[in-house]
Structure formats: C-alpha cells, structure tokens
N, C-alpha and C positions, 0 to 999 in steps of 0.2 A: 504494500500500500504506500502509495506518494502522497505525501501532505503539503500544500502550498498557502501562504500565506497573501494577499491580494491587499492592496489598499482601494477604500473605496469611497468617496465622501457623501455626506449625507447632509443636505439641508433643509431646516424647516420653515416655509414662510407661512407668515399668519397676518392676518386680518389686511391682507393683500385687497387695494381697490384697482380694477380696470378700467378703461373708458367707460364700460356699462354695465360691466358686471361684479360683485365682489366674492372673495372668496375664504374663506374659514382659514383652513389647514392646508397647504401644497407640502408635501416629500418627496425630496427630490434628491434620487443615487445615482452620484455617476461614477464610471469608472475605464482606468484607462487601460485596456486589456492587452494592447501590444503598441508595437511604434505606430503613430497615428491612424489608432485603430480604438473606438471605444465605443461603451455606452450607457444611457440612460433610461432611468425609472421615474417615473412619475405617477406618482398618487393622489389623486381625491374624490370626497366621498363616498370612497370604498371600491372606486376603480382605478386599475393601473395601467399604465399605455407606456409599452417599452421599445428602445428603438438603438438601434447596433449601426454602428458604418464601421467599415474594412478599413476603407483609407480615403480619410479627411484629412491628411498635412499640416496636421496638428493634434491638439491635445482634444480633450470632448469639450472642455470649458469655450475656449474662443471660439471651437467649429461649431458649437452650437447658438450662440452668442451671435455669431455673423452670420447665420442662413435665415432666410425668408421662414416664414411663422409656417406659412401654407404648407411650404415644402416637408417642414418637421413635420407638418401635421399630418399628412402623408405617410411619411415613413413610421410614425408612432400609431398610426389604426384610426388617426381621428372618426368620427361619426358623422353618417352620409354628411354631405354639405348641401344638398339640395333634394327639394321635394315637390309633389306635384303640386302648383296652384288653382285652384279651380276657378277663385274669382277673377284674376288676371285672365284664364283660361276664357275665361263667358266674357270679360270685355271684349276679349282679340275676336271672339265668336260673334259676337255684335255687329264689333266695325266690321268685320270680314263679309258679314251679310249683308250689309248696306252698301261696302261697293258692291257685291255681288248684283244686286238688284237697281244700282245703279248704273251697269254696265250690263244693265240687264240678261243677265245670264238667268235668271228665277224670276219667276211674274209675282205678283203681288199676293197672289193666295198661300202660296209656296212661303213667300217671304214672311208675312205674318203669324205663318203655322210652327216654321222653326222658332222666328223669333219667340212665340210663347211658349219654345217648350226649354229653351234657353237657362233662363234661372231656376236652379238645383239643379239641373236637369244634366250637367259636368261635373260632379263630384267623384264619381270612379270612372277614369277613363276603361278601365277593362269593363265595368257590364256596361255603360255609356258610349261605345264605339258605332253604334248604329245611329245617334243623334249627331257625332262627331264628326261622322263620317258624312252624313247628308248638307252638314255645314261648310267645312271644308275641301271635301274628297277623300278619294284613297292615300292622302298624302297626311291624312290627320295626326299620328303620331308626332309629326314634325313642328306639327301648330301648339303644341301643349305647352302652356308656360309655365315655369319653374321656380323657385325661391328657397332662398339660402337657409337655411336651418337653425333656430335659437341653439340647438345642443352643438351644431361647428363651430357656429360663430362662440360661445361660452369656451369649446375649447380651444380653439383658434387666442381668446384672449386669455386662457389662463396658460400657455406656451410665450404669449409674450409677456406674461407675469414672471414665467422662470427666467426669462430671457433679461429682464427686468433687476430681476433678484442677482443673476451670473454678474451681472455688471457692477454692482451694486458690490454685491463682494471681490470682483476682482479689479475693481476701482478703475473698468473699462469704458469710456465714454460712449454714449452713443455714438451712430453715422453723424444726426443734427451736430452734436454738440464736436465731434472731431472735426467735422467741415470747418463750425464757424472758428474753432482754436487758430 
C-alpha cells in the first residue's frame, strides 16, 4: 500500500452579496494535482459542482481567477441555462400571424381562428405542435423562444463570487481595476 500526502486549500465565504443574488455558505477546495494541472470543488446548499483541467499554464488559483464565468460554468455541470418561453413564444406567434395575413398568405377566418387559440394555447411545445405548426409551419421548432434560467444565472453569479473571493485573497486585481493601474 502507497500513502500520499496532497495539499489542498479550503475556503469559506459567507454572507457573500452578488449583483442579485446573495448567498449563505460557498466551500470552496482547490487543489493542485500536477504541473498546471488542477482542480476545484465547490459547494452550496448541499450541492457540489467539480471541475478538473489537465493543462491550464498555471496554478488553479489564477487559471480560474482569469477564465470567463460561463466557461467555468461549463466545465463544472452548471444547470441548463435556458428554457422554453411560452409567453415570448405566443408574442412571436402573434406578430408572425399578422404578417402572415398581411401578406396574405391566410384569409381572415383562418387568421382569427389561430389567433384565439393562441393564448395558453403554447405552453408545451411537445403536445402543442399541431397549433404551432399551423402558425408557423413545419419549421416551428425553430420559432420557439427561449430564456435564461434563474438557477444559471444564480450559478453563473455564485462562480463569480468564488472568483470574487480568489482575488480577494490573493490580492489579484480585477481586469477593470488592472487596466485603469
């Protein structure tokens, strides 16, 4: 049996505020597991989101420090970042029938028939693809509109909270504040 000993740091940040979100407890393990090569843990409220790079050209501190929030988020399992819209979905459905019937492609009876069946009428595109489809075409999939997700976007801001904190301890300026030095 081989026994190894690893260094590993562990930081606690607390009563962390984001642009919009705030947050309790972040734990956060990094560790540097070979020549620029490490990784991190991150925990809170009882979930943990872990992410490894091979070779970053540096330590985990600065390489994680200096990468885009998104990108980490990414690599650490963040939570989908978008979801169907329905409302967005029924306006695009609106205008789309008014040119339609503006450029007369649907006569007026047609056009007032979808229109009333319009609101609720796009809340699951899977059993809703025959109203979707008579609105758009067979191209409806493509029409469906999208929006970002409170649980991304929450984790999206508590990465740039660790990101926040890394600096903070290793007394690494921001981009802003390096530029204006």
């Amino acid at each position: 049996m081989q026994i190894a000993t690893k260094v590993v740091t562990q930081i606690v940040i607390t009563e962390a505020k984001g642009k919009k979100y705030g947050f309790s407890t972040i734990t956060v393990m990094l560790e540097d597991t070979a020549h620029h090569a490490g990784k991190i843990s991150i925990t809170h409220d009882g979930k943990t989101w872990n992410g490894y790079w091979g070779s970053m050209g540096s330590t985990i501190v600065p390489f994680f420090i200096g990468c885009d929030s998104t990108y980490l988020g990414g690599n650490l399992g963040a939570p989908a970042s978008s979801e169907y819209d329905f409302k967005a979905t029924e306006r695009e459905a609106k205008r789309y029938l008014k040119e339609r019937r503006r450029d007369k492609e649907i006569d007026l009876e047609a056009y007032q028939e979808l229109l009333s069946k319009i609101p609720g009428g796009m809340r699951d595109p899977h059993h809703d693809g025959s109203l979707l489809s008579a609105v758009f075409g067979p191209d409806w999939p493509h029409c469906l509109k999208s929006k970002t997700t409170e649980q991304y976007l929450h984790f999206i801001e508590m990465v740039e909270v660790v990101q926040q904190a890394l600096r903070q301890m290793t007394n690494t300026p921001t981009e802003q504040g390096a530029q204006a030095a």
